[in-house]
C-alpha positions as CSV (number, residue, x, y, z in Angstrom):
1,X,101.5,92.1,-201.9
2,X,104.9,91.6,-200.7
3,X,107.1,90.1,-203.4
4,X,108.8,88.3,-200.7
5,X,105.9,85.9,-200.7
6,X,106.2,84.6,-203.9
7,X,109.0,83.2,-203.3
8,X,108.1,79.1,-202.8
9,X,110.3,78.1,-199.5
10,X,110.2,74.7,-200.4
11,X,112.0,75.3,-203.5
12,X,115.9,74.3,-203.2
13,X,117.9,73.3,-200.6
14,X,117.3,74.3,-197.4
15,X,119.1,77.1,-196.4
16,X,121.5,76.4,-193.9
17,X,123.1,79.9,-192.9
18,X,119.6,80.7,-191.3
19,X,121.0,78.6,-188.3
20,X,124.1,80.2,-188.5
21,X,122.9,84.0,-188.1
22,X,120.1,82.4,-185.0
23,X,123.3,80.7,-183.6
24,X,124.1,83.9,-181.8
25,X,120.8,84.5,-180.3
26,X,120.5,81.0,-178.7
27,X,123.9,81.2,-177.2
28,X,122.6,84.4,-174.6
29,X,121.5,80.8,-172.4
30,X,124.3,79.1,-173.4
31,X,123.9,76.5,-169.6
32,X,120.4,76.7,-170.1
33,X,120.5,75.0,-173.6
34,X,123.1,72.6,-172.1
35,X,120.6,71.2,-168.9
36,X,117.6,71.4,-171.9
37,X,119.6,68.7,-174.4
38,X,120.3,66.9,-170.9
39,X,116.7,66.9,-169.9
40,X,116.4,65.6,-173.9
41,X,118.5,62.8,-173.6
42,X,117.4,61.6,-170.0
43,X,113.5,61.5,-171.5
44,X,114.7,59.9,-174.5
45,X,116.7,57.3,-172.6
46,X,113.5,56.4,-170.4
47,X,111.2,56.6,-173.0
48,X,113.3,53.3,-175.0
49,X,113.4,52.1,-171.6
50,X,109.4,51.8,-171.1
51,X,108.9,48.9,-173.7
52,X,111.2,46.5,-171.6
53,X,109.7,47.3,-168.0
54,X,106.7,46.4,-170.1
55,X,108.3,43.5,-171.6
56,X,109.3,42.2,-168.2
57,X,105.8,43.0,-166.8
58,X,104.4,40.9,-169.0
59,X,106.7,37.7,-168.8
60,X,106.6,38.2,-165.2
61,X,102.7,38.6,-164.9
62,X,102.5,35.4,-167.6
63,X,105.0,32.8,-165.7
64,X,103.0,30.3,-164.6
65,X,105.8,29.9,-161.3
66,X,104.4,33.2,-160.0
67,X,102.5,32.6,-157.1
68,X,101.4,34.6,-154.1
69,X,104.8,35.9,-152.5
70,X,106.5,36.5,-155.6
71,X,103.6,38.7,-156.8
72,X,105.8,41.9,-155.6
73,X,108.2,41.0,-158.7
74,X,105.4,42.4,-161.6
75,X,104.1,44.7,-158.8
76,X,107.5,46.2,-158.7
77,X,108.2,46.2,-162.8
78,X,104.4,48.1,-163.3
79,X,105.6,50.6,-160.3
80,X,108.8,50.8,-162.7
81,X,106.7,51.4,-165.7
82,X,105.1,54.3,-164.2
83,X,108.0,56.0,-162.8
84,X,109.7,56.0,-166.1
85,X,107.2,57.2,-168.0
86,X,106.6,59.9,-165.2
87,X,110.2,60.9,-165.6
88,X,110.0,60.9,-169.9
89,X,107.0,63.8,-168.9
90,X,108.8,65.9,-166.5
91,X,112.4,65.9,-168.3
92,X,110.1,67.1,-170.9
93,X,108.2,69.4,-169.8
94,X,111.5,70.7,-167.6
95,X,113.1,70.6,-171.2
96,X,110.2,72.8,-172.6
97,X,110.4,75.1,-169.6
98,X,114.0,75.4,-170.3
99,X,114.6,75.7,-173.9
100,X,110.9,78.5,-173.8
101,X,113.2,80.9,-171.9
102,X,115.9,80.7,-174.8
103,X,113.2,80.8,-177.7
104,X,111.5,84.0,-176.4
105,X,114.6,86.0,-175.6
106,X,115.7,85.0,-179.4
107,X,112.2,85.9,-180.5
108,X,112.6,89.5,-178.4
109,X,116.4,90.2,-179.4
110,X,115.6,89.4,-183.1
111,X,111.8,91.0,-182.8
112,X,113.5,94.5,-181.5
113,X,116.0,94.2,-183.8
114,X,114.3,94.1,-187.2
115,X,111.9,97.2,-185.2
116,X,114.8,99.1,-185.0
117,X,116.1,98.0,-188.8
118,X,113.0,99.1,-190.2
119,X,113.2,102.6,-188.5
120,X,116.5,103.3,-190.0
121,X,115.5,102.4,-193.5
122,X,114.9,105.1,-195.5
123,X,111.6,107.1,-196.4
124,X,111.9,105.5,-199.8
125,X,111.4,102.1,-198.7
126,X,108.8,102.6,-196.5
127,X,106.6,104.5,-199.5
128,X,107.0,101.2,-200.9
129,X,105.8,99.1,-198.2
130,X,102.7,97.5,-197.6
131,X,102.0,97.9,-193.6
132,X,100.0,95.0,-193.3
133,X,102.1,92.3,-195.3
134,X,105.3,93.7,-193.6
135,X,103.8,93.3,-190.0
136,X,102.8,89.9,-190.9
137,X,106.4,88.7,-192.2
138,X,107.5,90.4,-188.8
139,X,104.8,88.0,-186.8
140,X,105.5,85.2,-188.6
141,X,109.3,85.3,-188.8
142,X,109.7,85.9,-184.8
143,X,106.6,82.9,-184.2
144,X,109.3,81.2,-187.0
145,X,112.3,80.9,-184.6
146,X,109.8,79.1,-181.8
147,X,108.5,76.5,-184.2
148,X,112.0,75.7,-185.5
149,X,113.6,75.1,-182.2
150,X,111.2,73.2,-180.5
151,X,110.0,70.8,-183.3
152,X,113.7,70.8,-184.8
153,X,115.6,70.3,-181.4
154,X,112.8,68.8,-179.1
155,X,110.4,66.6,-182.1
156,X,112.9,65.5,-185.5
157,X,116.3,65.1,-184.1
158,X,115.2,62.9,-181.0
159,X,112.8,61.0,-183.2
160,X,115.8,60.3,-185.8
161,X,118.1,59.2,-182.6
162,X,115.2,56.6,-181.3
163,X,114.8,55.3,-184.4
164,X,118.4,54.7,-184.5
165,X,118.7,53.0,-181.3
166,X,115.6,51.1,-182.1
167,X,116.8,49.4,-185.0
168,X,119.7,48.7,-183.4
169,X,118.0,47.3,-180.4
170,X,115.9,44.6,-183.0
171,X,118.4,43.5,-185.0
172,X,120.9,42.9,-181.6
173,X,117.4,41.2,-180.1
174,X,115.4,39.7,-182.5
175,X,117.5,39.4,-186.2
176,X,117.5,41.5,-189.5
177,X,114.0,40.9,-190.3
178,X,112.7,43.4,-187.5
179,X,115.1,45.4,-187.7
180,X,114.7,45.5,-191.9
181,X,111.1,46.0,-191.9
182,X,111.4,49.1,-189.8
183,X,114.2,50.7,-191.5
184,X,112.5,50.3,-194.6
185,X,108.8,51.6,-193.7
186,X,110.5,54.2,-191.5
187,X,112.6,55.3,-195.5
188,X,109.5,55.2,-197.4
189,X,107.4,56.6,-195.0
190,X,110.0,59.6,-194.3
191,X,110.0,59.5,-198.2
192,X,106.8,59.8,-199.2
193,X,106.0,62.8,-196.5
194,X,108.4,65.0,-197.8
195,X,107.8,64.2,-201.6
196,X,103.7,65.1,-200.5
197,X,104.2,67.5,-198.5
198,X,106.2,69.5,-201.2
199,X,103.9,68.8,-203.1
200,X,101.0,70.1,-201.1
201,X,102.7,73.1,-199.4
202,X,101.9,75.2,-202.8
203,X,98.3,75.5,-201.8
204,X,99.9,76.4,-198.6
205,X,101.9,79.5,-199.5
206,X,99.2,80.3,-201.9
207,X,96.8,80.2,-198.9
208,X,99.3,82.7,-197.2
209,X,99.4,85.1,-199.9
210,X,95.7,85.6,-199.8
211,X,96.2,85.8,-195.8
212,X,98.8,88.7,-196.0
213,X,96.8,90.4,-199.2
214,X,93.6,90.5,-197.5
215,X,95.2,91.9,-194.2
216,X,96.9,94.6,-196.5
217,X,94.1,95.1,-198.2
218,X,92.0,95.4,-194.7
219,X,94.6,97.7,-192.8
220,X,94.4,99.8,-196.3
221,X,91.0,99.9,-196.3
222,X,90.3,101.2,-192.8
223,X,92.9,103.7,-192.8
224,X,91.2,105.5,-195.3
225,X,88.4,105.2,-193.9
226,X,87.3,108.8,-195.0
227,X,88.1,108.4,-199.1
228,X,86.2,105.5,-199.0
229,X,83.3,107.0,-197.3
230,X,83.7,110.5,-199.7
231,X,83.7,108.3,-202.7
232,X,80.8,106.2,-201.5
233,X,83.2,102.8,-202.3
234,X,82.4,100.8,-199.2
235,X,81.1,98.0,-201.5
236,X,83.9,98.1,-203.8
237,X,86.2,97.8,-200.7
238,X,84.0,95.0,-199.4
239,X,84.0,93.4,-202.7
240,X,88.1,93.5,-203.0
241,X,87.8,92.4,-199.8
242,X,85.5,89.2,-200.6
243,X,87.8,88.5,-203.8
244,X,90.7,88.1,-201.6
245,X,89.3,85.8,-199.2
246,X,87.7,83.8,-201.8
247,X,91.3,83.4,-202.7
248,X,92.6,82.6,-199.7
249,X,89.2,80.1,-199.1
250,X,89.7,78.3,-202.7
251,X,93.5,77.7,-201.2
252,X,92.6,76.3,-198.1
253,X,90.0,73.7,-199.6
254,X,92.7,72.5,-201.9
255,X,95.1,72.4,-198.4
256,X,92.6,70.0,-196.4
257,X,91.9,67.6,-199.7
258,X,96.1,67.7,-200.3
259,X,96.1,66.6,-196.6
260,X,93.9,63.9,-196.8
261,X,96.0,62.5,-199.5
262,X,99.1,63.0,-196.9
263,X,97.4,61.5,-193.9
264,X,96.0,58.8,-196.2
265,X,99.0,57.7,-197.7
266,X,101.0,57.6,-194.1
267,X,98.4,55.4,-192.1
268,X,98.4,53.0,-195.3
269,X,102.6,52.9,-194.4
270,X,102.4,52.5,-190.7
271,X,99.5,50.3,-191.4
272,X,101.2,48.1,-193.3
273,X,104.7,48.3,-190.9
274,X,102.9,47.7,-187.5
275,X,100.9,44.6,-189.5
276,X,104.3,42.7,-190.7
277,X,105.6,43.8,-187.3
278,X,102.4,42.0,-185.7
279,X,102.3,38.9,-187.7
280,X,106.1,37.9,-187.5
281,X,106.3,38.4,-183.4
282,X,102.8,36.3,-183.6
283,X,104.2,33.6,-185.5
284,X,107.4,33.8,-183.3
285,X,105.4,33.5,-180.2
286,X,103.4,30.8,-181.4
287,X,106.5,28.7,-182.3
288,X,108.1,29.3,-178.9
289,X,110.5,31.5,-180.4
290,X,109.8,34.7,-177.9
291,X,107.3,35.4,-175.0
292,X,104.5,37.5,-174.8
293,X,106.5,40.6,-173.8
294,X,108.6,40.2,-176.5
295,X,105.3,40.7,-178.4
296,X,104.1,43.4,-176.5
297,X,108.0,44.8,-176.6
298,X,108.3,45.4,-180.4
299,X,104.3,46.7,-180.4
300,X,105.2,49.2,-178.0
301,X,108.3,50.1,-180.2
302,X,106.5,50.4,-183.4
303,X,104.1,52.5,-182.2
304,X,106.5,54.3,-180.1
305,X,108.6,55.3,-183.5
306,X,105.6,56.1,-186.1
307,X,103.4,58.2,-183.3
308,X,106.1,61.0,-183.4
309,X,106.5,60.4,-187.5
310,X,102.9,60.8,-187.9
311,X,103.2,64.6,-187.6
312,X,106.6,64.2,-189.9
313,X,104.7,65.7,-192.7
314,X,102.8,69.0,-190.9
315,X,106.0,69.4,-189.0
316,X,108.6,69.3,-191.8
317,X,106.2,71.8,-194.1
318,X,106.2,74.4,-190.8
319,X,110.0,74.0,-190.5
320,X,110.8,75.3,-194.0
321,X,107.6,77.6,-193.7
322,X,109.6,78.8,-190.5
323,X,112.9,79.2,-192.4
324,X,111.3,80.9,-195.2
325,X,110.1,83.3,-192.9
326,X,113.5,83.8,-190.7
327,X,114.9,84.2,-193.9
328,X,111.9,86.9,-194.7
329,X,113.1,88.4,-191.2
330,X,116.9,88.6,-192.4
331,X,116.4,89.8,-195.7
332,X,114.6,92.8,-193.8
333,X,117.6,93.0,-191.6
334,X,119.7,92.6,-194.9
335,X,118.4,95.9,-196.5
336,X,121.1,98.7,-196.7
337,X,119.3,102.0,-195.8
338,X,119.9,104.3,-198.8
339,X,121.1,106.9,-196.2
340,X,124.1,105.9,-194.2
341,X,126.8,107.8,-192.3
342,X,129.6,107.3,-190.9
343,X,129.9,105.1,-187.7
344,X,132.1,108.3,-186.2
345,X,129.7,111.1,-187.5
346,X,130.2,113.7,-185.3
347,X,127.0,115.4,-183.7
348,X,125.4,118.4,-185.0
349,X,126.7,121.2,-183.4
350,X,124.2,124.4,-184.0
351,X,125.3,127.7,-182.3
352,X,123.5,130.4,-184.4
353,X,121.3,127.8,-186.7
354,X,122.6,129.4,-189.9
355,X,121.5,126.9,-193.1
356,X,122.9,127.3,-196.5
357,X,121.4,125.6,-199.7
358,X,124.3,125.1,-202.2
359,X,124.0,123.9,-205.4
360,X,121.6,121.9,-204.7
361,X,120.3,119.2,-207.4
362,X,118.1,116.0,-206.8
363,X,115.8,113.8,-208.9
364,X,113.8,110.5,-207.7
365,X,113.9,109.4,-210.8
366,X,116.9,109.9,-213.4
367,X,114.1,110.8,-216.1
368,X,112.9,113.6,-214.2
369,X,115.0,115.9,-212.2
370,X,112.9,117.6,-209.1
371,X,115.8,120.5,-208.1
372,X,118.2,122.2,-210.6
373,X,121.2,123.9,-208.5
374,X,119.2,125.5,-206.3
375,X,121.2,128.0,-203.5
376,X,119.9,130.0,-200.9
377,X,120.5,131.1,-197.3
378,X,118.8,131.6,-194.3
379,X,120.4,133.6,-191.9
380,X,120.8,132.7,-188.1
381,X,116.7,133.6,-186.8
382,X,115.7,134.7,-190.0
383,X,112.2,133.5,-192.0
384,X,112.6,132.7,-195.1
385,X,109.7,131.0,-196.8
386,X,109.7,129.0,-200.4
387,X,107.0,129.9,-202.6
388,X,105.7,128.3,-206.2
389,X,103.2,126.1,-207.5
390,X,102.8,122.2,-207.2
391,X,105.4,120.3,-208.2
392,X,108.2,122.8,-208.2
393,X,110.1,121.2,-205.7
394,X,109.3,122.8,-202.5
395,X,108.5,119.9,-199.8
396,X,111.5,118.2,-201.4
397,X,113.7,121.0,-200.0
398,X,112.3,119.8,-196.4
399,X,113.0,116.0,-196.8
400,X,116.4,117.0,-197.8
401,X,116.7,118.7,-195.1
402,X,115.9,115.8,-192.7
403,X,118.1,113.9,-195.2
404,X,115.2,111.4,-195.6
405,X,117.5,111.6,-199.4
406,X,120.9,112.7,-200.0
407,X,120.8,115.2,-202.3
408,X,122.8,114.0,-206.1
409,X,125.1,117.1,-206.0
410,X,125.8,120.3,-203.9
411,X,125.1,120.4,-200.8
412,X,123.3,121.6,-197.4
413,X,124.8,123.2,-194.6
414,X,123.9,124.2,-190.9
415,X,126.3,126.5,-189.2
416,X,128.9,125.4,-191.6
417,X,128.9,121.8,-191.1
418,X,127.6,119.1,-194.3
419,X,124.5,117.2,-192.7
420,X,125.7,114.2,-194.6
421,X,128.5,114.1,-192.7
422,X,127.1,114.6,-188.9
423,X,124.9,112.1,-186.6
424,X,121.5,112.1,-188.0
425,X,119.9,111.7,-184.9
426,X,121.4,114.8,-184.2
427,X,120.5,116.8,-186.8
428,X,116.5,115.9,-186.5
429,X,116.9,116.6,-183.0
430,X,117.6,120.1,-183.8
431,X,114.9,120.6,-186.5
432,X,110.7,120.9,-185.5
433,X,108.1,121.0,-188.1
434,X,104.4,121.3,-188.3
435,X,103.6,119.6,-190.9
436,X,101.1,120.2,-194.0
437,X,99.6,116.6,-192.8
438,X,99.8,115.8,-188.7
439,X,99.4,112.0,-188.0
440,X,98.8,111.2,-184.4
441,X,99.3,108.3,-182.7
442,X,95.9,106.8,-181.7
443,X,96.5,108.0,-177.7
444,X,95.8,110.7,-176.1
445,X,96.0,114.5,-176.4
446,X,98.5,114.9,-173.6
447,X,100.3,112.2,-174.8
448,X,100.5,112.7,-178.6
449,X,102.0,116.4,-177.6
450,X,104.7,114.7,-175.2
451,X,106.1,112.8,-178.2
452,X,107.9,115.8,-179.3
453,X,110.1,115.2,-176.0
454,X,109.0,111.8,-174.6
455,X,111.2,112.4,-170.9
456,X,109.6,116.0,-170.8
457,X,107.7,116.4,-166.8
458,X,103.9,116.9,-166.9
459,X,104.6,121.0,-166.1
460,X,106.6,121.5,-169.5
461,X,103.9,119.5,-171.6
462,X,101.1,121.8,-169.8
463,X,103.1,125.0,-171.0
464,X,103.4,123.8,-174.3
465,X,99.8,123.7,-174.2
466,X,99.7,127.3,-173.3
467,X,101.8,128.5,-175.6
468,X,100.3,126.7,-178.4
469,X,96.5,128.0,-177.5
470,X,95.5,125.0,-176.7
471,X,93.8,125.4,-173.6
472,X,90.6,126.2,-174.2
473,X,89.8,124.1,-176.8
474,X,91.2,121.2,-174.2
475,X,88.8,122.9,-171.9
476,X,85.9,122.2,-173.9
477,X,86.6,118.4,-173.9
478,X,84.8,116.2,-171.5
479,X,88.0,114.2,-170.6
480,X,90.1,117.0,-171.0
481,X,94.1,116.4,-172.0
482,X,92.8,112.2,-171.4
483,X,90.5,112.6,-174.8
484,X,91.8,109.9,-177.7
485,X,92.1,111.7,-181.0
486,X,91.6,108.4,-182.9
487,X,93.9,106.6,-185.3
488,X,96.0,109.1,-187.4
489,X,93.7,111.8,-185.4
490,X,90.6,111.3,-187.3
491,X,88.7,112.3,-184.5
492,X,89.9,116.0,-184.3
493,X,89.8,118.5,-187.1
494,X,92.8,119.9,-189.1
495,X,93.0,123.5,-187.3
496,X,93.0,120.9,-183.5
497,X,95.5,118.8,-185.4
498,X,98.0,121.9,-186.4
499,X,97.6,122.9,-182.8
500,X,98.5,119.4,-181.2
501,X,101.2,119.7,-183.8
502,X,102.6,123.4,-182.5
503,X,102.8,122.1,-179.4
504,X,104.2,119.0,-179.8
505,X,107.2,121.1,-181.7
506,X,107.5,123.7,-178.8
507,X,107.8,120.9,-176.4
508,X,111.0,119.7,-178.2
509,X,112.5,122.9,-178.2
510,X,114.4,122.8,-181.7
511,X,116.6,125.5,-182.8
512,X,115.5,125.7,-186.4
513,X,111.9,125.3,-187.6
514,X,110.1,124.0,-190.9
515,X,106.4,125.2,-191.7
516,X,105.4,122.4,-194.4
517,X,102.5,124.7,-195.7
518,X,101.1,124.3,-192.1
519,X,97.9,126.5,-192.6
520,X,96.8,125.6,-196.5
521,X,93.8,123.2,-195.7
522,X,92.5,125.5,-192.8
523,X,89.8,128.2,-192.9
524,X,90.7,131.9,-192.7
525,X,89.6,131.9,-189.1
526,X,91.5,129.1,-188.1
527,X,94.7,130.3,-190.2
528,X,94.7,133.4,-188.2
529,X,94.9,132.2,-185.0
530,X,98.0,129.2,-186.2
531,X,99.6,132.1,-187.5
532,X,99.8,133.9,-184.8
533,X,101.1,130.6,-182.5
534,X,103.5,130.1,-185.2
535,X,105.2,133.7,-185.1
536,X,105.4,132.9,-181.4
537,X,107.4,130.0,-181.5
538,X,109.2,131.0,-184.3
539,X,110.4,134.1,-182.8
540,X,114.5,134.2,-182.3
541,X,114.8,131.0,-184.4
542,X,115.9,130.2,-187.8
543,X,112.6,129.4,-189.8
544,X,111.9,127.6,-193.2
545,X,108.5,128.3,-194.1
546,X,106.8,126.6,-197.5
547,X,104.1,128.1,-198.1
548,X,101.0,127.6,-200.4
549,X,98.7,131.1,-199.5
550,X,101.1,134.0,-200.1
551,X,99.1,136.2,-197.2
552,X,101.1,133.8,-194.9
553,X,104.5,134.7,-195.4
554,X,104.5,138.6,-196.2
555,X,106.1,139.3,-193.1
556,X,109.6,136.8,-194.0
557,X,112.9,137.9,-194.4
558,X,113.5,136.7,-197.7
559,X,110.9,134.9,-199.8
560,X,112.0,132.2,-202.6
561,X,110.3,132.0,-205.7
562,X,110.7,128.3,-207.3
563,X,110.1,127.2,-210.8
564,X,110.3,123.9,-212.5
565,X,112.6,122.7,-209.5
566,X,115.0,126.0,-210.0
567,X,114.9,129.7,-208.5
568,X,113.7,132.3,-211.1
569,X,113.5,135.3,-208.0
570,X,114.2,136.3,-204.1
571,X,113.5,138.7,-201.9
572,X,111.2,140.2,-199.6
573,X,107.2,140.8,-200.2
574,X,107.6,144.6,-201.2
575,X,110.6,144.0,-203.6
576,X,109.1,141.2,-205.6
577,X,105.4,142.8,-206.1
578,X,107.8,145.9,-207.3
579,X,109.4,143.5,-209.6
580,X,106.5,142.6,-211.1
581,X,107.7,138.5,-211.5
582,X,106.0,136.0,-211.1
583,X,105.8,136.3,-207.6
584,X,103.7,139.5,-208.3
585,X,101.6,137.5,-210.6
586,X,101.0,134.2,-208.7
587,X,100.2,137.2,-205.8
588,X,97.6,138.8,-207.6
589,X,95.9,136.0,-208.6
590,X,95.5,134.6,-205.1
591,X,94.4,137.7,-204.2
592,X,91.4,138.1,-207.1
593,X,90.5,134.6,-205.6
594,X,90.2,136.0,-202.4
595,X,87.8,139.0,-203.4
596,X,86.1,136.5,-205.5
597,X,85.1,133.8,-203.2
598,X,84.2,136.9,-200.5
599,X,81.9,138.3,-203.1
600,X,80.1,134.9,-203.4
601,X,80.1,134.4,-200.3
């Protein structure tokens, strides 16, 4: 789980530079907010105005002078009435309408952005990640920025401002007493929701963590879907499952009895506020000392002021929930990627493709270097492969090379220019690679091969099909190019997979390629035939092939032999079995496997 979440958002002041960095987005609709706080104040005005067109209905309707032909007076006052609580529901709902419009586009802007953030951080970060609690800080923070403006602008500070002019309006009216008791009630009742409320919102958060570790837990769990089935663990998976929903259950119990307590205590306070209200304007009317509507006046007033305050308590806890999750969207926006360049960085210009490893060192971990001033070239359309066993810092050589890191000294070079210092957008535009793994997006074939060059025509993704071999395995598909290959492309086997993946990287038309041991978890059969589509596309470019099976690569220019993250030997497949290395040794044992295995088999 997301350490972000244990953090309690209604610990500390609230924090007011949230509104600051939302400031900007609001301000796209600058006229529109301006009519929205109009159509505020025009429903706020009416709605203070209902209780004394009621107040004069009343008197009117109890005047004991009203006869026949003055019966238009009170007829006039209810028509009145109704037109002025008609007008407090349109400004409002024209104030909704208006202020929706600025909410979403802030929700968009600020939605996108934190998309595109999180696509620039670096592969380091996103190891670290949990998909499912990350997607859910991104849904809540962006469903955050709608709740704080419209309960915020539209719900507290009009609610504050009637209660103000109300209190105002009783003392001028009716004397301190009124205007005393609803000051006070309105304290302790504003009081004891937020003191609760903190209180409470602990089995709230609590309830949140278990919500956001069950999804991750979920979203784990079917992804691999496969190692759970291999290992037979679908009831451990259910019951981690179960454990975090009892969680998340046990939380929410405690959440409805804290509420009780919440609702409980604020009906006792308005209870007690509208009964003192009552019983003074009774005994007020009783002694002559105001009518009827003056009764009904300061009724309709109370109730008017504690109906919105009733929701004080849910709507306070969901503001600073929604400002702990802005600020969980900022803080996302806040991280520094680990790889930066230069706002000027110049694009990648590659006229031969010529890549030169110098001096190259890199750890992960300080404890535990990974490369040791490794050097190599790879001449403009050369193949030159990297050979050694796990762990000896092959694959690293590739993630280097897509600067996913930043290597900790030396440094890599394509036709003479240091990819830390160029547009990186460039320089993975001019790479391809098939990877050891392909993940496909759960679409289609046609379209998972297209995202190599996503504004590539239908014609140039069909010959990337052909050139790949494709075709007549897409023949033998019911729905042809249309099939779905599933989430991560379950559905297709690894040999269909390393063939979507060809494809997709002769679509993009790079001018240097990476093998990331492309063939080691196909058959012999299968290898074969990739290895033939890959000397195809590989022809006339500069190639970096790691390889795991050594029958892959006999036919590169220059093989590198890596040890312990350093090079021990290099050169081609004749010169290092003549050398008698470990190349020659680690060959010959692959090679006893092979006769072995075809022996048993």
């Amino acid at each position: 789980m997301s350490s972000r979440h244990s953090r309690n958002f209604n610990e500390g002041p609230i924090n007011w530079r949230i509104f600051k960095q939302l400031w900007p987005y609001l301000l796209e609709f600058r006229q529109r907010v301006a009519l929205a706080l109009l159509c505020l104040v025009g429903a706020k005005v009416a709605s203070i105005g209902l209780p004394f067109v009621l107040k004069h209905t009343v008197d009117a309707l109890n005047t004991p002078s009203v006869q026949q032909e003055l019966i238009l007076v009170p007829f006039a006052l209810v028509v009145a009435y109704g037109v002025f609580r008609l007008i407090n529901v349109l400004l409002g709902e024209v104030r909704d309408t208006l202020f929706g419009r600025v909410t979403e586009r802030a929700m968009r802007r600020l939605g996108l952005q934190v998309f595109e953030h999180l696509h620039r951080l670096d592969l380091d970060f996103h190891l670290n990640r949990q998909t499912g609690g990350l997607s859910r800080d991104m849904e809540r923070g962006t469903s955050g920025i709608s709740f704080l403006m419209r309960f915020l602008v539209f719900n507290i500070v009009p609610t504050l401002l009637e209660i103000i002019i109300v209190i105002g309006v009783l003392f001028y009216n009716y004397g301190i007493s009124f205007a005393l008791i609803i000051l006070v009630s309105v304290i302790v009742y504003i009081g004891f929701s937020f003191k609760v409320t903190d209180w409470r919102t602990q089995y709230v958060r609590q309830a949140n963590q278990a919500d956001s570790q069950s999804s991750s837990r979920a979203i784990d769990s079917l992804l691999n879907y496969e190692t759970v089935k291999y290992f037979n663990n679908e009831h451990y998976e259910t019951s981690r499952y179960d454990s975090d929903l009892e969680n998340w259950e046990r939380a929410r119990r405690k959440n409805r009895l804290s509420l009780f307590a919440l609702n409980g205590g604020q009906a006792t306070i308005i209870a007690l506020a509208m009964t003192s209200m009552m019983a003074m304007a009774a005994y007020q009317v009783a002694h002559k000392q105001m009518t009827i509507g003056d009764f009904v006046l300061i009724n309709a007033f109370t109730m008017q002021i504690f109906m919105p305050l009733n929701f004080l308590g849910f709507v306070y806890r969901e503001i600073r929930s929604s400002l702990a999750n802005i600020e969980n969207l900022f803080d996302l926006l806040a991280k520094v990627p680990h790889i930066s360049e230069p706002t000027t960085a110049p694009h990648l210009n590659v006229s031969a493709g010529k890549i030169e490893f110098k001096q190259i060192s890199f750890h992960y971990h300080e404890d535990r270097a990974i490369l040791k001033q490794v050097s190599f070239d790879i001449k403009p359309g050369q193949k030159v492969a990297v050979v050694g066993e796990s762990g000896a810092g092959k694959s690293t050589l590739v993630k280097l090379l897509f600067r996913f890191y930043d290597v900790k000294s030396g440094g890599i070079y394509i036709d003479g220019q240091n990819i830390k210092n160029v547009n990186q957008h460039s320089l993975r535009q001019s790479i391809g690679i098939v990877p050891q793994d392909t993940v496909l997006f759960n679409d289609s074939i046609f379209e998972n091969i297209r995202y190599g060059r996503p504004e590539a025509s239908n014609e140039e993704v069909q010959e990337a099909i052909k050139l790949a071999h494709l075709q007549t395995f897409i023949q033998s598909l019911p729905l042809g190019t249309e099939t779905q290959v599933g989430e991560r492309g379950l559905k297709l086997s690894g040999g269909e997979k390393q063939r979507v993946a060809i494809a997709r990287t002769i679509l993009k038309r790079p001018p240097i390629l990476v093998f990331d041991e492309a063939t080691s978890s196909l058959d012999s059969q299968s290898e074969q035939s990739i290895l033939q589509a890959l000397r195809e596309i590989a022809d006339g470019h500069t190639s970096l092939v790691i390889a795991h099976r050594l029958s892959t690569i006999i036919d590169a220019d220059n093989i590198v032999v890596m040890h312990k993250g350093g090079i021990i030997e290099q050169g081609t497949h004749s010169e290092l079995l003549a050398h008698g290395g470990r190349y020659a040794h680690l060959w010959n044992t692959q090679q006893n496997s092979s006769k072995t295995e075809a022996k048993d088999g």
